[in-house]
Z-matrix of the N, CA and C atoms (Angstrom, degrees):
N
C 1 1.433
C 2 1.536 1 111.43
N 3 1.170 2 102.39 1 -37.85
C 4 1.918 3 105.31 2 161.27
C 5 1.523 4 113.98 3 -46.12
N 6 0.784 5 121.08 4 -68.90
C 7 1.530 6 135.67 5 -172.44
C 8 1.996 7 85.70 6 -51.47
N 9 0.679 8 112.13 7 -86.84
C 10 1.703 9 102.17 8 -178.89
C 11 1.360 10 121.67 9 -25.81
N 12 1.371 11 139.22 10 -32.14
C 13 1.554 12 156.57 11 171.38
C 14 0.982 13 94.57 12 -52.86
N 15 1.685 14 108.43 13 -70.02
C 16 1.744 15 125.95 14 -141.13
C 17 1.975 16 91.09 15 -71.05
N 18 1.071 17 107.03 16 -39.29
C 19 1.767 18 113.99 17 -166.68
C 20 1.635 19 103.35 18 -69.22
N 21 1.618 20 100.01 19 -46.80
C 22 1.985 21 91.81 20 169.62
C 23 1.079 22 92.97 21 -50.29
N 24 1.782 23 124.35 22 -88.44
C 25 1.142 24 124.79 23 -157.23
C 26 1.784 25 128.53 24 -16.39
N 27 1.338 26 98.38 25 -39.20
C 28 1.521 27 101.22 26 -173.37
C 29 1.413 28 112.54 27 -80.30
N 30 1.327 29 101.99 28 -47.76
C 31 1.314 30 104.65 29 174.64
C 32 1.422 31 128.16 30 -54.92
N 33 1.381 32 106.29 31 -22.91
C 34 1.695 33 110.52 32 175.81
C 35 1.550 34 111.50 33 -90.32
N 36 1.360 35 120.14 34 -12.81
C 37 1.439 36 119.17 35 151.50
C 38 1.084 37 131.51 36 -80.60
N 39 1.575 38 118.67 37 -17.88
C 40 1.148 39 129.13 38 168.57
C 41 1.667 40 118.22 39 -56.82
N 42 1.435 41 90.84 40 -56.27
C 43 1.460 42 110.34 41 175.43
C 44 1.709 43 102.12 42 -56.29
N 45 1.087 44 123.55 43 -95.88
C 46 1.231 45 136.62 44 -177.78
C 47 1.640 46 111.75 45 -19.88
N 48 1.469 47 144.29 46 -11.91
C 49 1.297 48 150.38 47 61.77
C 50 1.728 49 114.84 48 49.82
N 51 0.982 50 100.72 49 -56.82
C 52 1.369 51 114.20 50 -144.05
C 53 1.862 52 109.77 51 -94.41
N 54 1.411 53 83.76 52 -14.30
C 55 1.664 54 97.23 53 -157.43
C 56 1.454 55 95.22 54 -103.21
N 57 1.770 56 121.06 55 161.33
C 58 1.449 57 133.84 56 -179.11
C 59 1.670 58 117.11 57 48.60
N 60 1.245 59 99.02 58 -179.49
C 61 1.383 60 100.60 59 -146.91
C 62 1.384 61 122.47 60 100.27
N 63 1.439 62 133.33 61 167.32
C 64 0.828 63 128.82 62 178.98
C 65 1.701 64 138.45 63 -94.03
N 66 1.055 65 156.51 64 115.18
C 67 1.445 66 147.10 65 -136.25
C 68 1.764 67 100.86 66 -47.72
N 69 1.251 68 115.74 67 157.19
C 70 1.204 69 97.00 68 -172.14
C 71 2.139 70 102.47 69 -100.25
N 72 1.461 71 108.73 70 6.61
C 73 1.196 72 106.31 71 -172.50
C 74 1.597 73 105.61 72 -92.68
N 75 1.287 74 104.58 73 -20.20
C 76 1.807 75 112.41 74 162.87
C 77 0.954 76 113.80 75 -46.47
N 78 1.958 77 112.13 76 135.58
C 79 1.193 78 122.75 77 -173.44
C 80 1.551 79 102.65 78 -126.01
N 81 1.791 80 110.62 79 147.84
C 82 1.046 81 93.25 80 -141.68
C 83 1.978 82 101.16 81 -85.13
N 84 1.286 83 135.84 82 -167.51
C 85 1.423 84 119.27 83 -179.06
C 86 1.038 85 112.33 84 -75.98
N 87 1.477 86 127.49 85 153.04
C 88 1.369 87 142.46 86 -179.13
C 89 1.792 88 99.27 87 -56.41
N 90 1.314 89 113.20 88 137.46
C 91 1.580 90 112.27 89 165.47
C 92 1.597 91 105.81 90 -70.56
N 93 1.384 92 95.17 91 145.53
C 94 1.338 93 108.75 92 164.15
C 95 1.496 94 138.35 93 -55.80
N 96 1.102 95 128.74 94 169.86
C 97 1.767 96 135.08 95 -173.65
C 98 1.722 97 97.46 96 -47.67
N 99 1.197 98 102.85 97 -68.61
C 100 0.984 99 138.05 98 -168.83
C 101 2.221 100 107.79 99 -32.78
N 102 1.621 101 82.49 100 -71.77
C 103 1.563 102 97.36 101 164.87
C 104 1.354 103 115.57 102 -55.08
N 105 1.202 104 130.95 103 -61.61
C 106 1.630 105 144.69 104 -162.30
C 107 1.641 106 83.99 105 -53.86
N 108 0.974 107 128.83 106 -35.85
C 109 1.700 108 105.09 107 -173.42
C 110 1.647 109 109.32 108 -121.46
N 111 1.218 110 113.78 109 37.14
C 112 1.651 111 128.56 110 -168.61
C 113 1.564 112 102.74 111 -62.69
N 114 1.538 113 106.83 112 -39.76
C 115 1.733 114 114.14 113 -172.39
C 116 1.750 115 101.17 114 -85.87
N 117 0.969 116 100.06 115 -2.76
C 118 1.646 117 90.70 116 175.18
C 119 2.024 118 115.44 117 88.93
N 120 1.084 119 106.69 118 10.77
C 121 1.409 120 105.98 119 176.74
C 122 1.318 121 122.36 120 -56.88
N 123 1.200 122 117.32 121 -7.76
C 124 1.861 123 99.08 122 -170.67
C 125 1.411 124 98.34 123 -99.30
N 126 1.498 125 116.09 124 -3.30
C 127 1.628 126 105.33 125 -179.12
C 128 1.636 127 102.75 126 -100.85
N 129 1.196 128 122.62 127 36.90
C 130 1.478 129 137.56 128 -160.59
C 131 1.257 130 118.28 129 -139.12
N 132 1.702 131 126.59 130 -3.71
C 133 1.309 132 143.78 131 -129.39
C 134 1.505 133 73.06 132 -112.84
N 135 1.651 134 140.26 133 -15.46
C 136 1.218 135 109.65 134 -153.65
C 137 1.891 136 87.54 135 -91.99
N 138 1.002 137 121.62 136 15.23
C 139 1.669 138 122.96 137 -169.35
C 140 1.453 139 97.81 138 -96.40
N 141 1.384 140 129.83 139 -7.91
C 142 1.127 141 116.53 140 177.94
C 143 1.339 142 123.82 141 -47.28
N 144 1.215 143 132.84 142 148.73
C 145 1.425 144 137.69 143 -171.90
C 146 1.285 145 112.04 144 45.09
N 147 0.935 146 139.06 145 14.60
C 148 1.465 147 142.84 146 145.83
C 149 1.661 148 122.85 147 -50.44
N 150 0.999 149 152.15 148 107.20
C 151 1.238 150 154.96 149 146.53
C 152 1.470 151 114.45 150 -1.17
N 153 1.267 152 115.09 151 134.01
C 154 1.715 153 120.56 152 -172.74
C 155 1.447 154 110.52 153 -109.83
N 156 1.277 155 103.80 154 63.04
C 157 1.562 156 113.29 155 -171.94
C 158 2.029 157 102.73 156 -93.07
N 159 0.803 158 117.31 157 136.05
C 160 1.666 159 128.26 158 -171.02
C 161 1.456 160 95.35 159 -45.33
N 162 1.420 161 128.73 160 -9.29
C 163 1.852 162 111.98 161 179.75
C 164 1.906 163 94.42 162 -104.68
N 165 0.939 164 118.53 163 -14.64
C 166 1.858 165 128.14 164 170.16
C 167 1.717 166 84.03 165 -67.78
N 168 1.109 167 107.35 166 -70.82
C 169 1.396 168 113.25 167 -149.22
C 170 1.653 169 104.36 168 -55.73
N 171 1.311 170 116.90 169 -50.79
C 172 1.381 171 121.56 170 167.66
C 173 1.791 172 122.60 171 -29.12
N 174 1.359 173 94.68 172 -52.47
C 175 1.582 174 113.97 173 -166.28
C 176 1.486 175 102.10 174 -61.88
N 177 1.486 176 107.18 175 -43.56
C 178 1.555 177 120.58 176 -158.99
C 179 1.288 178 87.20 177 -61.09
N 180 1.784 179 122.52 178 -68.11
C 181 1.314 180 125.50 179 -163.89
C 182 1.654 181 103.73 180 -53.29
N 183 1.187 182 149.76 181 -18.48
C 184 1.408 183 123.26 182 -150.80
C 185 2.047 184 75.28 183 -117.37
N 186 0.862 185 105.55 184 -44.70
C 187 1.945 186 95.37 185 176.08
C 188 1.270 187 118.87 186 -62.93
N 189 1.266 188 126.19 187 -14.33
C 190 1.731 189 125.39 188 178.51
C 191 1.642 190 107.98 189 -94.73
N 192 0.880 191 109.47 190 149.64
C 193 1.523 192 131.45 191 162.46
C 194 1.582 193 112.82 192 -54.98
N 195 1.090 194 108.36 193 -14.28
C 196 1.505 195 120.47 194 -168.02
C 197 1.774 196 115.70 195 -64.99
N 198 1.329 197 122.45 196 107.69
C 199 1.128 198 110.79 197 169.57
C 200 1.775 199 131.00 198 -69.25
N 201 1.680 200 94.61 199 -1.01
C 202 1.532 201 93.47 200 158.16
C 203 1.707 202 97.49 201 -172.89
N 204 1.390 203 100.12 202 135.20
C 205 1.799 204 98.11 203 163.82
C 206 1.625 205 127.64 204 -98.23
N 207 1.335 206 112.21 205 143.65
C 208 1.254 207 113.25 206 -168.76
C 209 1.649 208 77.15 207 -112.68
N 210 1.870 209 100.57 208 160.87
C 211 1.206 210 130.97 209 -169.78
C 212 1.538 211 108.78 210 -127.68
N 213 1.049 212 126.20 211 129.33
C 214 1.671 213 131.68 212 -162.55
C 215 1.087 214 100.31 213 -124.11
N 216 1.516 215 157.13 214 87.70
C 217 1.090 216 144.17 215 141.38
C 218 1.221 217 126.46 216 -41.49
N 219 1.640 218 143.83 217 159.55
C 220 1.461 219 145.86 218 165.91
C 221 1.441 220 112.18 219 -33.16
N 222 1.860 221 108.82 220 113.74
C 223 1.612 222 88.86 221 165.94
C 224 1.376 223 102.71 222 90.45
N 225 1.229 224 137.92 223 -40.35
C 226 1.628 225 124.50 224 179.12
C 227 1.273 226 131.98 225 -69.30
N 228 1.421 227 103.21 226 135.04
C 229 1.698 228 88.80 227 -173.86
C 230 1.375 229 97.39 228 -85.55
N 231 1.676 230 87.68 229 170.80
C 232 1.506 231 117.45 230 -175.12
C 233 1.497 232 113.20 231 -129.02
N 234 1.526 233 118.76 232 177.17
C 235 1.134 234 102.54 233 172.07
C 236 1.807 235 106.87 234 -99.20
N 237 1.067 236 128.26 235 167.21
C 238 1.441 237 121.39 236 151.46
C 239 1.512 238 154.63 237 -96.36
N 240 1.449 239 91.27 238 27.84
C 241 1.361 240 117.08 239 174.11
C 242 1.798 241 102.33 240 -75.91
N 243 1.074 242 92.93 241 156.11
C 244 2.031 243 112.43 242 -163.55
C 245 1.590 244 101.18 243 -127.60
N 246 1.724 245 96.81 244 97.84
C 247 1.512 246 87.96 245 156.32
C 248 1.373 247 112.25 246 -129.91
N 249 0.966 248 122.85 247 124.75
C 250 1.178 249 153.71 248 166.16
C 251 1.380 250 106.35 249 -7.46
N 252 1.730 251 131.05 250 -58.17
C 253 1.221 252 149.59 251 -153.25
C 254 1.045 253 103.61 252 -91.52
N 255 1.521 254 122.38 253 -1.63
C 256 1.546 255 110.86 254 173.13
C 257 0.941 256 122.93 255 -105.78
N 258 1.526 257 141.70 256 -177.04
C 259 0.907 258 156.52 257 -144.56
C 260 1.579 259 97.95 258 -160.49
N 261 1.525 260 114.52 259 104.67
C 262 1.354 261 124.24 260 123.76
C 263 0.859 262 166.40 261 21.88
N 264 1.344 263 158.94 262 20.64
C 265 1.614 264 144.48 263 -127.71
C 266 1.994 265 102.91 264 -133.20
N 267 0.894 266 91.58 265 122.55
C 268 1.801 267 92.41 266 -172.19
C 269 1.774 268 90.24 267 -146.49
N 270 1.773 269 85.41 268 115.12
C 271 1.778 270 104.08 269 174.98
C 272 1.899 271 83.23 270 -112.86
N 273 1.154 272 87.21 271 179.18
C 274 1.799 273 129.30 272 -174.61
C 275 1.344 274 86.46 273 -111.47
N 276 1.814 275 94.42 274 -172.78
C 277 1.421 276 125.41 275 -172.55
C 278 1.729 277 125.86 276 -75.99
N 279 1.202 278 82.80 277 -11.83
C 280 1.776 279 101.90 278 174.32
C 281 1.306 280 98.96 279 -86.07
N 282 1.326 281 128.68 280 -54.60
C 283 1.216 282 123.27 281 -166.85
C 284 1.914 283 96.81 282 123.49
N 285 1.419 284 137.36 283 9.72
C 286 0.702 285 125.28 284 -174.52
C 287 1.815 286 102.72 285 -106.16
N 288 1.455 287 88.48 286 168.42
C 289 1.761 288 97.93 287 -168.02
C 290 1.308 289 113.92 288 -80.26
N 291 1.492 290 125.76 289 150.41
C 292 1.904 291 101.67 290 -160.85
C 293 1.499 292 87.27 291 -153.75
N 294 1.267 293 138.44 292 -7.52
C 295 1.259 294 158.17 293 158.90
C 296 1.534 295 132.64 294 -146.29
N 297 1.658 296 132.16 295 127.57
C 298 0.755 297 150.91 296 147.37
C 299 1.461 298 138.49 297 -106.59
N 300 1.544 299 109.85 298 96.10
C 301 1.642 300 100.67 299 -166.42
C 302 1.631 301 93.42 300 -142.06
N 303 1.332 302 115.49 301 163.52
C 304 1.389 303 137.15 302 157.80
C 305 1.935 304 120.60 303 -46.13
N 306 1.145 305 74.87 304 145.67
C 307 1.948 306 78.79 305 176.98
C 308 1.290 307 125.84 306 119.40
């Protein structure tokens, strides 16, 4: 009859487990104006179509706000975590730059 106690018991912590928190299909709020351009990308827009050669890439990093730039080639995954402090860089198949944004 012990063994029957101890097995509710668990099971009702198990359950109880289960409850609160937040839905997991919630997404979290859009960052603000403010954030979306934290690394400094919109004063960078003039690099568009420019070539992503490691002395482009240099310039970008020391002119952005960005405490680090990530580089996106065609097709690569990424992760989708959002930080604010980064910097962006997404060339095409040429090798030229076709986006610069925060996140």
């Amino acid at each position: 009859m012990n063994k029957r106690v101890l097995g509710s018991a668990v099971a009702v912590f198990m359950l109880a487990g289960c409850t609160g928190g937040p839905a997991p299909d919630e997404a979290p709020p859009p960052p603000s104006k403010s954030q979306r351009d934290a690394c400094g990308a919109e004063a960078l827009q003039g690099y568009l179509g420019q070539r992503a050669t490691e002395r482009t890439l240099a310039r970008l990093e020391t002119q952005s706000d960005a405490e680090r730039v990530r580089v996106i080639g065609p097709n690569q995954a990424v992760t989708m975590d959002y930080r604010a402090d980064r910097l962006n860089v997404k060339f095409d198949d040429q090798d030229n730059i076709v986006e610069l944004t925060c996140g």
